[in-house]
C-alpha positions as a LaTeX table, in Angstrom:
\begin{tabular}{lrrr}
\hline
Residue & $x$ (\AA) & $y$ (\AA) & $z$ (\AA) \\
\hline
Unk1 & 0.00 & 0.00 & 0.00 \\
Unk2 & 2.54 & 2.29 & 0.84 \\
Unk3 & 4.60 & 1.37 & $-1.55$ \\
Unk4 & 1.77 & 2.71 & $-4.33$ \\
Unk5 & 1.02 & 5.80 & $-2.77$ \\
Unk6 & 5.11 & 6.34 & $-2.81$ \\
Unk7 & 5.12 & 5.54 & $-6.88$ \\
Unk8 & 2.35 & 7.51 & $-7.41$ \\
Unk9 & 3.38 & 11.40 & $-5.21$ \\
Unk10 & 6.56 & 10.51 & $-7.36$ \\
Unk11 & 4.33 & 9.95 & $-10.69$ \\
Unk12 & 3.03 & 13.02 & $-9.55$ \\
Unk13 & 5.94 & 15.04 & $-9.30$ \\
Unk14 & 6.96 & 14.23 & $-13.04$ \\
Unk15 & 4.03 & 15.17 & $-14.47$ \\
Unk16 & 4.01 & 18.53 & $-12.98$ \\
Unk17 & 7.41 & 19.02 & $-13.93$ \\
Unk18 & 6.72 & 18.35 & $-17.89$ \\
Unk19 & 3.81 & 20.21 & $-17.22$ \\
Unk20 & 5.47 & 23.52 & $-16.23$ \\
\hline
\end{tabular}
């Protein structure tokens, strides 16, 4: 469980990045 909340803040974090 934690392990998929951990991929997905870092999923997260790419996304805004190619976002901006």
């Amino acid at each position: 469980m934690f392990n998929k909340f951990r991929v997905l803040r870092a999923r997260n974090l790419v996304v805004r990045h190619y976002q901006e």
